[in-house]
Each structure stands twice: as structure tokens, then as C-alpha cells.
NULOPA-809542 format. One record per residue (C-alpha): residue number from 0; y, z, x. Coordinates in steps of 0.2 Angstrom, whole numbers, plus 2048, in hexadecimal, padded with zeros to 3 digits. Example, Ala and Ser with C-alpha at 12.3 -4.5 7.8 and 13.67 -1.06 7.14 Angstrom:
// NULOPA-809542
0, 7EA, 827, 83E
1, 7FB, 824, 844
This chain:
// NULOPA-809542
0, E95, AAA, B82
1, E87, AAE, B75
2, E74, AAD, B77
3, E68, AA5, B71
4, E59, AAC, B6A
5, E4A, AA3, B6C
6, E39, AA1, B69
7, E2A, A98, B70
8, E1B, A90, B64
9, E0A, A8C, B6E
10, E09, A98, B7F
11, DFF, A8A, B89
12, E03, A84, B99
13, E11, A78, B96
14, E1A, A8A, B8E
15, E12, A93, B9C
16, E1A, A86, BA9
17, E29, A80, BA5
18, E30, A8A, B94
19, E2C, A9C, B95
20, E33, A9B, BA6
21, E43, A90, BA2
22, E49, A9B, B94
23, E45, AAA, B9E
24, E51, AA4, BAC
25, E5D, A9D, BA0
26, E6A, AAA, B9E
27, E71, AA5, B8D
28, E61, AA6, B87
29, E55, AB5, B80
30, E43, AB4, B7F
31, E3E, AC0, B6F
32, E2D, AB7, B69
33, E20, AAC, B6D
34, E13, AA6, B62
35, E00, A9F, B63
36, DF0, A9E, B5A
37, DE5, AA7, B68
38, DEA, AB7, B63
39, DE7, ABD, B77
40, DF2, AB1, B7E
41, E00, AB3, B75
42, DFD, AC5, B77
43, DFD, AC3, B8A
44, E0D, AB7, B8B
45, E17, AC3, B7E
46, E12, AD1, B8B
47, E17, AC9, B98
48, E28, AC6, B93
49, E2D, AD6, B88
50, E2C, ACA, B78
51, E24, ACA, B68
52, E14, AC3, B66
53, E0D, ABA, B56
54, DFF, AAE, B52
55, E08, AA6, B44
56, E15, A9A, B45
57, E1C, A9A, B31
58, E1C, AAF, B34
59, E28, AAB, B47
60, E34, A9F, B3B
61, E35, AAC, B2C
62, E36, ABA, B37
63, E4B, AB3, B3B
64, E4C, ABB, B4D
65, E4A, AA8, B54
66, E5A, A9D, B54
67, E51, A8F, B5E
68, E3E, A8A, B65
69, E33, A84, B6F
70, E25, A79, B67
71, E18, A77, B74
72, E08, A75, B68
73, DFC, A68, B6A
74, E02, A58, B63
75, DFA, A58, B54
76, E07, A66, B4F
77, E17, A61, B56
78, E1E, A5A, B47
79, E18, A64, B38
80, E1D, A74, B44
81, E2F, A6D, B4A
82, E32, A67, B38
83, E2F, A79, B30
84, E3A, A82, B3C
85, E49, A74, B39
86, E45, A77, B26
87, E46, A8C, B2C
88, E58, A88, B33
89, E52, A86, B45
90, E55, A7E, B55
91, E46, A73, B5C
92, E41, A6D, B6E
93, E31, A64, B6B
94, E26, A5E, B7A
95, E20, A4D, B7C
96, E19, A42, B74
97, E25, A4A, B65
98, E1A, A44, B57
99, E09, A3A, B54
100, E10, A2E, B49
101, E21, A24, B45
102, E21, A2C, B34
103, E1E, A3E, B3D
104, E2D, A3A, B48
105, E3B, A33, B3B
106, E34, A43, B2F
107, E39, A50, B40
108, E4B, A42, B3F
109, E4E, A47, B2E
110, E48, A5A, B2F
111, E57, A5B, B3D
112, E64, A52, B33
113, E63, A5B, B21
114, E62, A6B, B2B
115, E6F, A67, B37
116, E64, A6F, B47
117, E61, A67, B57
118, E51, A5F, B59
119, E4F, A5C, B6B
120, E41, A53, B74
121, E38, A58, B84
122, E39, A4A, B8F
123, E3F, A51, BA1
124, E3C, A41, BAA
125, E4D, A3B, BA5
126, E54, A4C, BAF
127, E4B, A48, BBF
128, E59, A45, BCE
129, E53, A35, BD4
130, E50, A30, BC2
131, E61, A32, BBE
132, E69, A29, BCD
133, E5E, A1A, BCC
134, E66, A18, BBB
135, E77, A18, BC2
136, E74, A0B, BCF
137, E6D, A00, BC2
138, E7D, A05, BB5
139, E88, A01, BC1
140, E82, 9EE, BC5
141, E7D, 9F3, BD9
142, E69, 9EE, BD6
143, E6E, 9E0, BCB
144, E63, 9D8, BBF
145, E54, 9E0, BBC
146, E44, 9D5, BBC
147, E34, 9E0, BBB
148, E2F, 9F1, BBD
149, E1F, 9FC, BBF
150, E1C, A0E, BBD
151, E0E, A1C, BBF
152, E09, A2A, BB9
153, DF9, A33, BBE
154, DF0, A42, BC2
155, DDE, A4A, BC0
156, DE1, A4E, BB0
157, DE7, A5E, BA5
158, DD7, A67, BA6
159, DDD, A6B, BB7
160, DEC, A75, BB2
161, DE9, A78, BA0
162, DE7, A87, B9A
163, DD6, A82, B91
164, DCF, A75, B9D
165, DC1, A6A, B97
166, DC0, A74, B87
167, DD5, A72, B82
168, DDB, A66, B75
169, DE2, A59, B83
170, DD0, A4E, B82
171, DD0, A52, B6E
172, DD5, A43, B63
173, DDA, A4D, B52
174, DE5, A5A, B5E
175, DEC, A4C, B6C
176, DEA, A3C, B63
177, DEF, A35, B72
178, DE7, A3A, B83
179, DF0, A34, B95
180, DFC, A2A, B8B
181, E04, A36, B80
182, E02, A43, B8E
183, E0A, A38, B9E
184, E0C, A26, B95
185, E19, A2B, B89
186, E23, A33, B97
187, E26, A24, BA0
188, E2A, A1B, B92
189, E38, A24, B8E
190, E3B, A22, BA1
191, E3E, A10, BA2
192, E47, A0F, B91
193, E53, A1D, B9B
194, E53, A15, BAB
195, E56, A02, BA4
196, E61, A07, B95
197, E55, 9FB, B8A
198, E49, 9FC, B7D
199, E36, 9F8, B80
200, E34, 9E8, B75
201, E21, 9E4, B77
202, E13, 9EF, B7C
203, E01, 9E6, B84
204, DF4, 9F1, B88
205, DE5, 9F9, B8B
206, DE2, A0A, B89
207, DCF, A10, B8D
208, DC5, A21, B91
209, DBC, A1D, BA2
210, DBB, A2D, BAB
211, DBC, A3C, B9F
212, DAB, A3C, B95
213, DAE, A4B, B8E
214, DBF, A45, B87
215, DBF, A3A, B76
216, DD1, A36, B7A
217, DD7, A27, B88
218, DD9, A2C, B9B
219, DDE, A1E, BA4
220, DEB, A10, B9B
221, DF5, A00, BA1
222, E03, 9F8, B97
223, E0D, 9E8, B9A
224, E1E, 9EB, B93
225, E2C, 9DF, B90
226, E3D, 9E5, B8D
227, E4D, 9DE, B7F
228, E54, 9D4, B8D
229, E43, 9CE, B95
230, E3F, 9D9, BA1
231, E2C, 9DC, BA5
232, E21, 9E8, BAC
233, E12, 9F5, BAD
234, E10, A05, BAB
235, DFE, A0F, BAE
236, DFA, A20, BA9
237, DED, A29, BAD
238, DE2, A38, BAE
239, DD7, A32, BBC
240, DE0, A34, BCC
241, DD6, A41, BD6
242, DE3, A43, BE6
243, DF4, A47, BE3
244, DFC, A41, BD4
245, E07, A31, BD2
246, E19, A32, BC8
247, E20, A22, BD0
248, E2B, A15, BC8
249, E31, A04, BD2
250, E3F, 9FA, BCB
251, E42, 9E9, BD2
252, E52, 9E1, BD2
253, E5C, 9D3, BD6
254, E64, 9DC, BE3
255, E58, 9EB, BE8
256, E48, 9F3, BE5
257, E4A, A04, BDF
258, E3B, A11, BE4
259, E3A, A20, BDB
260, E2E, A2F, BDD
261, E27, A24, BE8
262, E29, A29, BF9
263, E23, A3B, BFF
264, E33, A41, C06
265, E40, A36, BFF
266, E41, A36, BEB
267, E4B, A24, BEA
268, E4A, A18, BF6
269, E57, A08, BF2
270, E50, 9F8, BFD
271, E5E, 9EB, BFD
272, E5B, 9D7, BFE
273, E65, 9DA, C0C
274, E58, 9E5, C16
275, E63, 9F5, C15
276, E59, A01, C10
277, E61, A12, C07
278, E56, A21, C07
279, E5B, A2F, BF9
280, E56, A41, BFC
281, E58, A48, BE9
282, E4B, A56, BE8
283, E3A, A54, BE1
284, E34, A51, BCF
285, E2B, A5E, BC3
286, E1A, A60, BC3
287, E11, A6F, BBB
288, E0A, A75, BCC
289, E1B, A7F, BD1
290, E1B, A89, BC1
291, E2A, A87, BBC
292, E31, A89, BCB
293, E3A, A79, BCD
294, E47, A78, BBD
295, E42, A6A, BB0
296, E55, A6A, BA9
297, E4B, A66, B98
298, E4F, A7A, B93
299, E61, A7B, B9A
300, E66, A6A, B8F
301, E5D, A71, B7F
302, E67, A81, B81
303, E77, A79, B85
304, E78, A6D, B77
305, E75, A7D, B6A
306, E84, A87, B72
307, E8F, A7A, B76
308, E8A, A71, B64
309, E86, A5F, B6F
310, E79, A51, B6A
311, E69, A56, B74
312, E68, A4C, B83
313, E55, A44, B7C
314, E59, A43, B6A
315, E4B, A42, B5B
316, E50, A2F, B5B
317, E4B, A2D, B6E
318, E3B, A35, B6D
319, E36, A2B, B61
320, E3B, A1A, B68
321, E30, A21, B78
322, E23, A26, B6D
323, E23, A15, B64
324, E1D, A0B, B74
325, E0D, A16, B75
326, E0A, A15, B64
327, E0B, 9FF, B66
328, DFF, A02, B76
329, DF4, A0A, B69
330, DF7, 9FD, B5E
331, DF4, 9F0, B6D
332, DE2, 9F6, B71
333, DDB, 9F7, B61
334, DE3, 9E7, B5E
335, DE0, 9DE, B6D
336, DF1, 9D5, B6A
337, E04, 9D8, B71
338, E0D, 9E5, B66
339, E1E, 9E0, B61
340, E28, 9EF, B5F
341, E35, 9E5, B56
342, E2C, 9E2, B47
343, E28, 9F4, B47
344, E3B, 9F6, B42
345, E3C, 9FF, B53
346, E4A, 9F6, B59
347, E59, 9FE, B50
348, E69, A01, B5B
């Protein structure tokens, strides 16, 4: 079977963590070029692993050794980046949130389609074990109807495992434009759409910067969202937990509660009306802490829909969709009003 040649734009710590080692493991796959503006990092990283090294982007695409990459830039750069290397004939995996904008997104849609790449969108949340069998169970009719929810998702904050700390784009508004929301928020969005095969209808929110004065972006959020068939529920992220960080999501159900990422040793735990109680040992979830240790699946999917010519498993459309309910909460807290994402023209089937 062929391999892929890839490249990697922005050698921070997500490329650090989860990429550089992914492709590197990947054996379909090889590394030839990384790129990023600090000339000594990329330098460092191309070193490290026996690739080129370049500070510029535009000279990476018009070099044509990259058949795919990795755009792990700060936000801000996600789309006009991904949309020059579809327009340069190559295949994209974008991290999260994919763009700043709706318009930013459906231009990164429409880069893919006239140039007939994959544009794949980095949200590994939907790859996590207990992630993936909570959504069977509620496929399948065992938990029932879902009435509410409520996920979590909180740590310290990236200026403990970034690679700039304080000083790094993550708490700048014209790089992030989006702080724990884009960084954590948007992840579990695109969880719940996953998990209760719906779209998010209307946003509440408020979104406020209360422990980061450094930061001009928001660290700690809380939304109220209602789903298309009436489902409710809330979902916090923040960058203001200072013990060990929270990933957990509870679904409650006509028929059983499901608790994921919730429970030290046991990643899903059912709880039945009836009492019975079903623990699920699936493996942990990511985090950046294990270096890359501890597969994301995000790489392996990217690669296999190129080789095997399959719809990426988190398509351009789906990250916008995700990325849509943190732009209403946005919306929401400037607006002090429930965001319909309806009237946006979200909604399209």
C-alpha cells in the first residue's frame, strides 16, 4: 500500500502531542516537513524527526513533497491556511475550532469541494471508547428517551502545557478569538451533537473572563442548550479548574443515566431505573499530559479516508455545525438573549 507524505503547519504543542507522534507511528504515513514561524522551533521539531524544516507555509505547499497536512496554527489561521493548501491540491486535518467564522468555515467547505481534497476536522472526542458506546446504547433505544444532559470540560488552563504559556496566543483575542470555548467548549459541542445524533437549536449563555487577567479572551463559560427534539442541558468549559481536570458528560434518560468520563476507573457507568448498575471499563480519554501516548484515532481516520478515498469521519460540514453553537454563545453574551441557530440557517439536513 502506498504512503502518504505529509506535512505539519504550526510545531506547538497540540503537533508536539498528538500529530508529530501519530504520523510518526502511523505506518502508511511519512513525515518529510514541518513548518512554523519561530524559525528555532521548527528547526528543533524537523530535527527531531529527520524532516525538512521551513518557516513558511506558502513555500511548504509550493515545494509539492506534502500530499496531505496538519494545520495546527492558532485559530486565527485555520482557514486561510487549510483553504491555500486545498487550493495547492492538498489534503487538510484542521484542529478545532476549524474556523472563526461561519463564512471562514463554508470557504474551507468550498475550498475541499472544487479541489476534490479531504478536509478533515480535528475533533477526537467523538473517537473516545466510552464516547462511542454511549452512543450506541442511546441508537439502539436501551436508555430510552433522552430528557437533559450536562457536560464539563476543564482544566488550569493551556499556559500549563503550552508551548508559550502566559505569553502564547491562547489568551490573545486577534490569534484565538475565542478562549476556553473554542479551546474545550467547541469540543463538547461536537460531543453532544455526536452522542444524541441532533443538532443544537438554541444557545443561552454566558461566557466571562474571571480568573486569567492576563487573558483578553473568556476562561470560564456556561450554556443552556436545547436540542431539535427538545432536549435541554448545560455544558461549562473552563480554564479555571486548578486540581485535575474535568471531561465528563452525563446523559439522563428515560431508562438510564449514562456517566461518562466520570468515574476514576470506570469510563461509562449505565444506572438503570431499575437499580442495576453496568460499569464499562473502555480505557481512558486523551489528554495532552501522556504525549501522545494514548492514540487519539484523529490521525489514523485522516489517513484512512485519503488511502482508502472515504468521507473523513468529522467532515468540514460537521465542524462547522460544532462551531456554530460557540459562535451563538458568542452571539448570546453580547446579546444577553437566547441564540436560535435556526434562524442562522444552521439547521440544513
Amino acid at each position: 500500500m502506498e504512503t502518504l507524505k505529509v506535512g505539519i503547519i504550526g510545531c506547538g504543542s497540540i503537533a508536539q502531542h498528538r500529530h508529530l507522534p501519530e504520523y510518526a507511528f502511523n505506518k502508511h504515513v511519512e513525515l518529510v516537513a514541518v513548518c512554523d514561524i519561530n524559525k528555532e522551533r521548527a528547526a528543533k521539531v524537523a530535527e527531531k524527526y529527520g524532516v525538512k524544516g521551513y518557516t513558511s507555509y506558502e513555500e511548504l505547499l509550493k515545494s509539492g513533497e506534502v500530499e496531505a497536512v496538519s494545520v495546527c496554527t492558532p485559530n486565527y489561521l485555520h482557514a486561510p491556511i487549510s483553504i491555500a493548501a486545498l487550493h495547492a491540491g492538498v489534503h487538510v486535518l484542521c484542529e478545532k475550532p476549524m474556523a472563526t467564522s461561519k463564512e471562514e468555515a463554508e470557504a474551507m467547505i468550498e475550498a475541499a469541494k472544487q479541489s476534490g481534497k479531504k478536509l478533515m476536522i480535528a475533533h477526537n472526542q467523538r473517537f473516545v471508547q466510552s464516547h462511542q458506546k454511549a452512543r450506541q446504547l442511546i441508537e439502539s433505544g436501551e436508555i430510552g428517551k433522552i430528557y437533559s444532559f450536562r457536560t464539563a470540560f476543564g482544566h488550569g488552563g493551556p499556559e500549563g502545557w503550552s508551548v508559550e504559556g502566559k505569553e502564547g496566543w491562547f489568551f490573545q483575542k486577534e490569534k484565538a478569538f475565542v478562549g476556553a470555548m473554542g479551546d474545550l467548549g467547541v469540543h463538547k459541542t461536537d460531543l453532544l451533537r455526536y452522542l444524541l445524533g441532533e443538532e443544537i437549536t438554541e444557545v443561552g449563555a454566558f461566557v466571562e473572563t474571571s480568573a486569567k487577567d492576563f487573558a483578553d479572551v473568556d476562561d470560564n463559560a456556561v450554556c443552556v442548550l436545547k436540542t431539535e427534539s427538545g432536549i435541554i442541558g448545560t455544558l461549562a468549559a473552563s480554564w479555571a479548574y486548578v486540581s485535575k481536570e474535568d471531561n465528563s458528560t452525563i446523559i439522563y434518560g428515560e431508562k438510564a443515566i449514562l456517566r461518562l468520563e466520570d468515574n476514576p476507573t470506570y469510563s461509562l457507568v449505565v444506572q438503570y431505573a431499575t437499580g442495576e448498575v453496568v460499569n464499562y471499563e473502555l480505557g481512558k480519554i486523551q489528554s495532552n499530559a501522556e504525549g501522545g501516548q494514548n492514540n487519539s484515532h484523529i490521525v489514523e481516520q485522516f489517513v484512512d479516508a485519503i488511502l482508502y478515498d472515504k468521507e473523513p469521519a468529522v467532515t468540514g460540514e460537521e465542524g462547522m455545525k460544532s462551531l456554530q453553537v460557540i459562535l451563538a454563545a458568542l452571539e448570546s453574551q453580547e446579546t444577553k438573549q437566547i441564540v436560535s441557530l435556526q434562524k442562522q440557517g444552521v439547521l440544513v439536513k
